[in-house]
C-alpha positions in Angstrom: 93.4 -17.2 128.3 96.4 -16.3 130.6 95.7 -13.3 132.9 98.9 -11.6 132.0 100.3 -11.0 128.5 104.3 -11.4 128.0 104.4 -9.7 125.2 102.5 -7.3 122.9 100.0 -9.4 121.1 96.4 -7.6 120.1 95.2 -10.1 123.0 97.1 -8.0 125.5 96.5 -4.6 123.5 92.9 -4.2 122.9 91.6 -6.9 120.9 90.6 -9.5 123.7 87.2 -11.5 123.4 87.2 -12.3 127.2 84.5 -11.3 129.7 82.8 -7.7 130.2 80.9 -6.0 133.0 78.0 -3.9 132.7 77.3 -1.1 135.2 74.0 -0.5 134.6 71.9 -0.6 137.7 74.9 -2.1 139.7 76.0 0.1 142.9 78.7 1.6 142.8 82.1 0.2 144.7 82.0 0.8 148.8 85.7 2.2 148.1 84.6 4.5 145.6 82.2 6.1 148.2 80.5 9.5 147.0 82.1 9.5 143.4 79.8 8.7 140.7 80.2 6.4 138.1 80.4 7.2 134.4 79.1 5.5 131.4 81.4 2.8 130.5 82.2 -0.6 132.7 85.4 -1.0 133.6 87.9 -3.6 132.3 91.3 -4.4 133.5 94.0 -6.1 132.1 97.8 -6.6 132.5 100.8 -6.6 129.8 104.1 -7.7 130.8 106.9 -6.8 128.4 110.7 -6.7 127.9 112.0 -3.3 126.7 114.9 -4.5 124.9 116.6 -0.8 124.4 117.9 -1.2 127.6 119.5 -3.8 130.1 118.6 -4.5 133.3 120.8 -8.2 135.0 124.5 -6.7 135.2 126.4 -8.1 132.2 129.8 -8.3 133.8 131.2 -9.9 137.4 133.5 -8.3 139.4 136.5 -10.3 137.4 134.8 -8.3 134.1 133.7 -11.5 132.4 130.8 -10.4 130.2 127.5 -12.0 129.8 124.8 -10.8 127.9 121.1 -9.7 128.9 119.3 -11.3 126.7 115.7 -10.2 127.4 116.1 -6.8 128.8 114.3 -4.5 130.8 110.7 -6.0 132.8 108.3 -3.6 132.4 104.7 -4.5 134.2 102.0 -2.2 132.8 98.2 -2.3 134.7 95.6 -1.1 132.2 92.2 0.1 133.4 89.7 0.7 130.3 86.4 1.1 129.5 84.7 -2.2 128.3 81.8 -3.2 126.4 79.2 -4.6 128.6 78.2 -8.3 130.3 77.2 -9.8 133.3 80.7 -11.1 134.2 81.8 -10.7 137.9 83.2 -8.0 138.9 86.8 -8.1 140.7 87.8 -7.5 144.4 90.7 -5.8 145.6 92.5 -8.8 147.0 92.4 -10.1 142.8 94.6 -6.7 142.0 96.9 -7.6 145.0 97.4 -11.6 144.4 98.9 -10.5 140.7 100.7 -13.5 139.0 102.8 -13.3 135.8 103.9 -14.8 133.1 107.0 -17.2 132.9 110.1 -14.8 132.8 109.0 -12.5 134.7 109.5 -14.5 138.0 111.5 -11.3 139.5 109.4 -8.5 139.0 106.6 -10.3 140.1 108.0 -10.8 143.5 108.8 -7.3 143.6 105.1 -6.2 142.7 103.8 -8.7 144.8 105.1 -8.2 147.9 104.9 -4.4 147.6 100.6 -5.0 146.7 100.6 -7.2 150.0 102.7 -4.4 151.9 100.3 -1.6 151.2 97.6 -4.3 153.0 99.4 -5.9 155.6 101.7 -3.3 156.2 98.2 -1.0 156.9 95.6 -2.8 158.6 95.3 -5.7 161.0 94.5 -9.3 159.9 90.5 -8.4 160.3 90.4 -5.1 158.4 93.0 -6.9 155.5 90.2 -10.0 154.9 87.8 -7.4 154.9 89.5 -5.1 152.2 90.8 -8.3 150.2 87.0 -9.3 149.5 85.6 -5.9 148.8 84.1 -5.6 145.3 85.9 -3.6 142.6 84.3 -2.0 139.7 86.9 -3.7 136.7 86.2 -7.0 135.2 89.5 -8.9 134.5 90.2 -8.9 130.4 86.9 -7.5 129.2 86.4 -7.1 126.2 87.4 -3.6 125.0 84.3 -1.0 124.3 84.3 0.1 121.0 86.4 3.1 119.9 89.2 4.5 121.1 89.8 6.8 124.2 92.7 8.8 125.7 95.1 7.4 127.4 96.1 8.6 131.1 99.3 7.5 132.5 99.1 7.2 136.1 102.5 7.6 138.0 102.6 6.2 142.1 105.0 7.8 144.6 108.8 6.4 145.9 108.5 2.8 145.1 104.9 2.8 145.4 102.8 -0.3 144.5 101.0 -0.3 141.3 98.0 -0.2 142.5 98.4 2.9 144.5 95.9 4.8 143.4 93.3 1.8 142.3 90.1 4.1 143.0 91.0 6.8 140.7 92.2 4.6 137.7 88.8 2.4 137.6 87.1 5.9 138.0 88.8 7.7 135.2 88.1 4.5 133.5 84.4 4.5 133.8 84.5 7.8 132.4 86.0 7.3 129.0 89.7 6.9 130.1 92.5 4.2 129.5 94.1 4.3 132.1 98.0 2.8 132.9 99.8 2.4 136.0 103.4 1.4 135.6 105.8 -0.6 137.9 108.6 1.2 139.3 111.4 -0.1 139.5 115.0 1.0 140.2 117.5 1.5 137.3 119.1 -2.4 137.4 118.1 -5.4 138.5 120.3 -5.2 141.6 118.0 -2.1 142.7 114.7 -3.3 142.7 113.2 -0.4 144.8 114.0 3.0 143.1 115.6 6.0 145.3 115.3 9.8 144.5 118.4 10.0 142.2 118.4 11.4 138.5 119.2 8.1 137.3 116.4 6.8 138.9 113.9 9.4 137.9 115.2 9.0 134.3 114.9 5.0 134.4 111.4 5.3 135.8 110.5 8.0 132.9 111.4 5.8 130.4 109.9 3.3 131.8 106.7 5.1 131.2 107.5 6.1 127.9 107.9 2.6 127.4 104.6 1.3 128.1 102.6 4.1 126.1 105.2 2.8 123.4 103.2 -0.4 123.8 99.4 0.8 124.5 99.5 2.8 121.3 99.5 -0.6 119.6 96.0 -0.5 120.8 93.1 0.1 119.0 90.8 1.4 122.0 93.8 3.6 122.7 93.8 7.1 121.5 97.5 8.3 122.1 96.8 11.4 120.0 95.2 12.4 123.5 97.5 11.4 126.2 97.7 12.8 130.5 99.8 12.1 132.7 99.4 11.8 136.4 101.7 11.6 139.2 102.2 11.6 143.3 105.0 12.3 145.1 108.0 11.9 143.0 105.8 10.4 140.6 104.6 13.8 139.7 108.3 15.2 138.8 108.3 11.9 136.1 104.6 13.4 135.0 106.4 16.5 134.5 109.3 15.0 132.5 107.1 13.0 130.5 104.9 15.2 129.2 107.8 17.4 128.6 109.0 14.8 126.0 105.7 13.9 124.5 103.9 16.3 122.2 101.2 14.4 122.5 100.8 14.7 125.8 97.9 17.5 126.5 97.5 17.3 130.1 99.5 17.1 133.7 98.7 16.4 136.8 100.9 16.6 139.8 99.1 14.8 143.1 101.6 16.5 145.9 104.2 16.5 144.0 107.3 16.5 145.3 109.0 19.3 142.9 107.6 22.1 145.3 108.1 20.6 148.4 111.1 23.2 149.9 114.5 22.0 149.0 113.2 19.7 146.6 113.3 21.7 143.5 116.2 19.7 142.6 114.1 16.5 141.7 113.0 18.2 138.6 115.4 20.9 138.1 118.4 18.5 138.4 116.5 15.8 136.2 117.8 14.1 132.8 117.0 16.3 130.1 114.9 18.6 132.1 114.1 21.6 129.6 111.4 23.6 130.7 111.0 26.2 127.4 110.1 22.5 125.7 106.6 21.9 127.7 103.3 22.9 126.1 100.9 20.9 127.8 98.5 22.3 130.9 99.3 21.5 134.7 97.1 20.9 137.3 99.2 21.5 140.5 96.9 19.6 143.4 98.4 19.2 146.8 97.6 19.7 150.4 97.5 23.1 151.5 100.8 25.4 152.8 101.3 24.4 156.2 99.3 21.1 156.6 101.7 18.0 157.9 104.3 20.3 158.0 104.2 21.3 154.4 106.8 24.3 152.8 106.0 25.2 149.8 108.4 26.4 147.0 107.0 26.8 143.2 110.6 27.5 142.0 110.5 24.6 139.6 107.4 24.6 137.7 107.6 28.3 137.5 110.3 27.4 134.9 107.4 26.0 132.9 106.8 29.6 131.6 105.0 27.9 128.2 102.4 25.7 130.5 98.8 26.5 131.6 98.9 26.2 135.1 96.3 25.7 137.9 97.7 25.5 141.1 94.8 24.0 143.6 95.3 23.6 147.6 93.0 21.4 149.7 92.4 21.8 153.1 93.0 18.9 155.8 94.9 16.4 153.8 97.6 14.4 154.4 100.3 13.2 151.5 98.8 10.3 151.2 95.5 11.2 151.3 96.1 11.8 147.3 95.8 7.8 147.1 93.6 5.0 147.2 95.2 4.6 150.8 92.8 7.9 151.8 89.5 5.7 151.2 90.5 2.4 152.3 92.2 4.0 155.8 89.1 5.6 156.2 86.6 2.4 155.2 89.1 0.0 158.3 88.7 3.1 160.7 92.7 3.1 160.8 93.2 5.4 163.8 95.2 8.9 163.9 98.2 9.4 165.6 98.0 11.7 168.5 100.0 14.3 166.8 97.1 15.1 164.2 94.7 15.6 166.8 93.6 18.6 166.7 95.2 19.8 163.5 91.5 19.7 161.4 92.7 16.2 159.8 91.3 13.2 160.2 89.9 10.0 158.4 86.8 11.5 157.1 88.2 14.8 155.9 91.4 12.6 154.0 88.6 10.6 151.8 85.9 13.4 151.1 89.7 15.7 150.2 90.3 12.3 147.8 86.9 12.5 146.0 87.0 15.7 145.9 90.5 15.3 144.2 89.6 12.9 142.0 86.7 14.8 140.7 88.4 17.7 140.2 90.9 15.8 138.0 88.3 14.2 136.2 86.9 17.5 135.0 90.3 19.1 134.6 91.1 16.1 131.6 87.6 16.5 130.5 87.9 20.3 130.6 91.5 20.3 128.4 91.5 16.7 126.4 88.1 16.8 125.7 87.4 20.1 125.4 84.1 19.8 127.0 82.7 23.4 128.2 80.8 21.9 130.8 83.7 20.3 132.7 85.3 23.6 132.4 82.3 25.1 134.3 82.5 21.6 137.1 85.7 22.9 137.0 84.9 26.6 138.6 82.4 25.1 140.6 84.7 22.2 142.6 87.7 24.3 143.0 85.4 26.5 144.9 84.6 23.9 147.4 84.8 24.5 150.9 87.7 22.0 151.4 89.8 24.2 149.0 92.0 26.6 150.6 93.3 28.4 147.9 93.3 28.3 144.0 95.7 30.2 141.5 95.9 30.4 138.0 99.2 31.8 136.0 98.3 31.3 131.9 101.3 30.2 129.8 103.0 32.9 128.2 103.3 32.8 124.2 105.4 29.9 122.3 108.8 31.5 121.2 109.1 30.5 117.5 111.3 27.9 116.0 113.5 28.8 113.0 110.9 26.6 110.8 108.0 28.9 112.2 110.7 32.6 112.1 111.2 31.5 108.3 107.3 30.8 107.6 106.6 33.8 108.8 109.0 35.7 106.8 108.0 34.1 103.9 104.7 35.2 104.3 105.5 39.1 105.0 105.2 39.2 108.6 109.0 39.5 109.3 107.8 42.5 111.0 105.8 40.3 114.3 108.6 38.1 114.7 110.7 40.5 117.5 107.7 41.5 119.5 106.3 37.9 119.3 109.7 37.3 121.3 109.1 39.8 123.9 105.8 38.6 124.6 107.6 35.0 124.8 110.3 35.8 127.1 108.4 37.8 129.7 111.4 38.9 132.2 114.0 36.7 130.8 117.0 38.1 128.6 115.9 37.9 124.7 119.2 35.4 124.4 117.2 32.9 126.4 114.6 32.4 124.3 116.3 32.7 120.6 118.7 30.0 119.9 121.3 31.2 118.5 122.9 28.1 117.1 119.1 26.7 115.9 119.0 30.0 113.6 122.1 30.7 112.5 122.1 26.7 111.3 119.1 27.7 109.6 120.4 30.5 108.4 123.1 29.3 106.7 121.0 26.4 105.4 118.8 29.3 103.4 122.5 31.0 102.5 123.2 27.9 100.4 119.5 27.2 99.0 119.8 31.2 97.6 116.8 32.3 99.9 119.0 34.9 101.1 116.4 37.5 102.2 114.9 34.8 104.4 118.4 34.3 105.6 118.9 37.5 106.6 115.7 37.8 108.6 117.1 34.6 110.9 120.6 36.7 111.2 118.9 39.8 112.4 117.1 38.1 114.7 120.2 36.6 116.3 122.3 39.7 116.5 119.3 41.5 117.7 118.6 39.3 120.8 122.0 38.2 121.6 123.8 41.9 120.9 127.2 40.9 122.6 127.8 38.4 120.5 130.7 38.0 118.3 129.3 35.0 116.3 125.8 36.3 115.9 128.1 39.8 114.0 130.0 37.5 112.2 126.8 35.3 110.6 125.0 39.0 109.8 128.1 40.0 108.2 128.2 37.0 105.9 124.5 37.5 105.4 124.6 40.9 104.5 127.6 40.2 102.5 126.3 37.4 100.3 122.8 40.1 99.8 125.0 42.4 98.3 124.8 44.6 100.9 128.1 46.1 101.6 127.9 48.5 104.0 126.0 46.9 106.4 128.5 44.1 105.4 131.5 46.1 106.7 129.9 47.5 109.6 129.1 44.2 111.1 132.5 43.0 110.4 134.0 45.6 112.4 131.5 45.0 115.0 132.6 41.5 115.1 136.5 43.1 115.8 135.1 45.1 118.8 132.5 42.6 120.3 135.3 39.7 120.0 137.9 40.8 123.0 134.6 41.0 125.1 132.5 37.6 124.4 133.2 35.3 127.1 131.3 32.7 125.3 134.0 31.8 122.3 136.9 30.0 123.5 140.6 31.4 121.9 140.4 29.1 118.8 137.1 30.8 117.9 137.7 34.1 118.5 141.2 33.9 115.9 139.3 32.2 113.5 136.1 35.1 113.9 139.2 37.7 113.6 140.6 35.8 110.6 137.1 36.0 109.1 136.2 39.3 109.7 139.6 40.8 108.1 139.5 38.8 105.0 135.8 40.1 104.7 136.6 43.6 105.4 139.9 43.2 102.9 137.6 42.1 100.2 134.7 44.7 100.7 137.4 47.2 101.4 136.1 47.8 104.3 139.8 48.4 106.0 
């Protein structure tokens, strides 16, 4: 069977009948150093795909001549999972760095390829590389999948990173009852193979990602119902994104992330589609400490995230990336410091016991909130205590503002009443017209106008006018609520209300404001209201 998997067959996706690996007895990896396996070998496989949604070869010359993309965008996804057990050989780094590919996917290879070779060569001398090249891996190459299905963890490198940046922890979350994915990055054509720091960059690479959970939820050993996300670097601004979009995911993890790194902010604020009142999930914030490599810290970002569980974790004596695989195998070659870190409480040693310390601590922090599993909740506590932690913070999420679907379930069941304090408790300092929509509920409203749930109705327009009390447009909706409930005088009064508010509302351009005066008069003219 071909190692690679152009498209999405259920060989590629879960249902291969290839080799195995059993860990029982075995030792565990010399990379992996003082973190313990879990239950499950470790299988690894690869699935090449186009995601035909979008191009990627330019489809016009400079003279405008078109011609089409016919295949699409080259996604490259590396899937580490746990695998039913066999005697098979076990891989060695230098297998996850000579990658080949299928036909098609010539390019993206080359790109991958020289980028796995870089984070060798570019590293170590030629006797520390032949060294780290033969070192045994815990994965077997297309084992067979173990039975069941398990959550999947999307694993997100830094700036052009290769894609197997952070190796360890993906066949470690792995053996643990993870499926694990690390995704190519690439830039947002095929004339920008490496990716930069723009928006459009951090959008392609996002979707990019969305794209290859698209394809492991084909799988049956994946369990997308429980999806994390983890990211480094800039990686961990697309972790953010991501499980901002996905309901499913219940977990992020930002490795140093680059969103609180001073004058930064801007990576995730600034990003496509960025809306922070949309994330539910909980964050795990884990970086190097305030200070350390020159480190400035700014939280301005994720403290956007006001509807996310967030655990904000800082290590002592770690570098930025000391929160990859590079932390163990720097260590393992004896790679030496620069003179500028001597001194400073970093070195070698402390970089790959601050990496297994990380990596356990994310391992119990997906156990503790996919899994719901007390104990890891307890490892938790106890690991966050270490003494390579500097500091530790913990801000809860405040309450979920309602939707107009949950505002007109709850007035349907009699607890109209909750619904205004439920939205101070949601805002927390913010202005009430931040957190109620006021188009979302006066669309609903209306929609209950014509479906003669009127009462209901008016709940959604009360709501509006109450949190957004300058408004002309909120008056005028409450008006035609209270006008179609038979309720004149508050009918009248709102349309005059509408008359003062409207020379005030900066928000309503001059066509609306004539026709919201228009309005108002005819109502008042038929209530006699004037």
């Amino acid at each position: 069977m071909n190692r690679s998997c152009r498209v999405v067959l259920s060989l590629c996706l879960g249902l291969l009948s290839g080799a195995a690996v059993s860990v029982k007895g075995a030792p565990s990896p010399e990379l992996w150093g003082t973190l313990a396996q879990g239950s499950q070998p470790v299988g690894f496989r690869q699935v090449f795909a186009f995601d035909k949604s979008r191009t990627w070869l330019p489809t016009r010359n400079v003279e405008g001549e078109f011609t089409p993309d016919v295949d699409g965008r080259p996604v490259q996804v590396n899937v580490w999972y746990p695998a039913a057990s066999t005697s098979a050989p076990r891989m060695k780094l230098g297998d996850y760095i000579e990658q080949t590919a299928p036909a098609g996917f010539d390019r993206i290879n080359a790109e991958m390829l020289r980028r796995n070779r870089d984070s060798i060569q570019g590293s170590f001398d030629e006797t520390a590389s032949a060294k780290l090249l033969a070192m045994p891996m815990d994965a077997v190459r297309d084992a067979a999948p173990a039975q069941g299905s398990y959550p999947l963890v999307i694993l997100i490198g830094g700036l052009g990173a290769d894609i197997n940046t952070n190796v360890v922890m993906a066949e470690f979350l792995a053996s643990h009852g993870y499926v694990v994915a690390s995704v190519s990055l690439l830039g947002r054509s095929g004339d920008q193979l490496a990716p930069s720091r723009s928006a459009a960059d951090i959008e392609a690479g996002t979707r990019d990602m969305e794209y290859a959970s698209s394809l492991l939820c084909a799988s049956k050993d994946v369990d997308c119902r429980r999806t994390a996300v983890i990211g480094h670097s800039i990686g961990a601004v697309q972790a953010v994104l991501l499980g901002q979009r996905n309901g499913n995911v219940i977990a992020v993890v930002g490795l140093d992330g680059t969103y609180a790194f001073k004058g930064n902010a801007s990576t995730l604020t600034g990003a496509e589609g960025f809306y922070p009142d949309q994330a539910r999930y909980a964050l795990l914030d884990l970086r190097r400490q305030q200070g350390m490599q020159s480190a400035d810290l700014d939280f301005s970002a994720i403290d956007q995230l006001q509807y996310v569980d967030r655990d904000s974790v800082q290590l002592k004596n770690m570098h930025h990336s000391d929160f990859t695989s590079f932390a163990v195998t720097g260590e393992a070659m004896h790679v030496p410091i620069k003179p500028v870190y001597k001194g400073t409480g970093w070195d070698r040693a402390t970089a790959r016991r601050g990496y297994e310390l990380a990596a356990n601590v994310v391992l119990s922090f997906l156990d503790m909130q996919i899994k719901q599993d007390a104990q890891a909740k307890r490892q938790f506590a106890a690991l966050t205590k270490d003494a390579q932690v500097a500091s530790t913070a913990r801000r809860p999420a405040l309450p979920f503002p309602p939707s107009p679907v949950d505002a007109i379930a709850w007035a349907k069941a009699g607890k109209a009443a909750e619904l205004k304090p439920r939205f101070e408790a949601s805002c927390g300092k913010r202005p009430l017209s931040e957190c109620v929509d006021q188009d979302a509920f006066n669309n609903s409203g209306y929609g209950l106008l014509k479906a003669k749930q009127t009462d209901t109705a008016l709940v959604l327009f009360e709501l509006v006018a109450w949190a957004h009390p300058k408004s002309a447009n909120a008056q005028d909706s409450l008006a035609d609520g209270y006008q179609a409930a038979g309720k004149k005088a508050q009918a009248i009064e709102a349309s005059k209300r509408v008359l003062v508010l409207v020379g005030e509302d900066a928000a309503i351009d001059e066509g609306t404001r004539a026709q919201l005066v228009a309005a108002a008069k005819q109502r008042l003219s038929s209530l006699g209201g004037e």
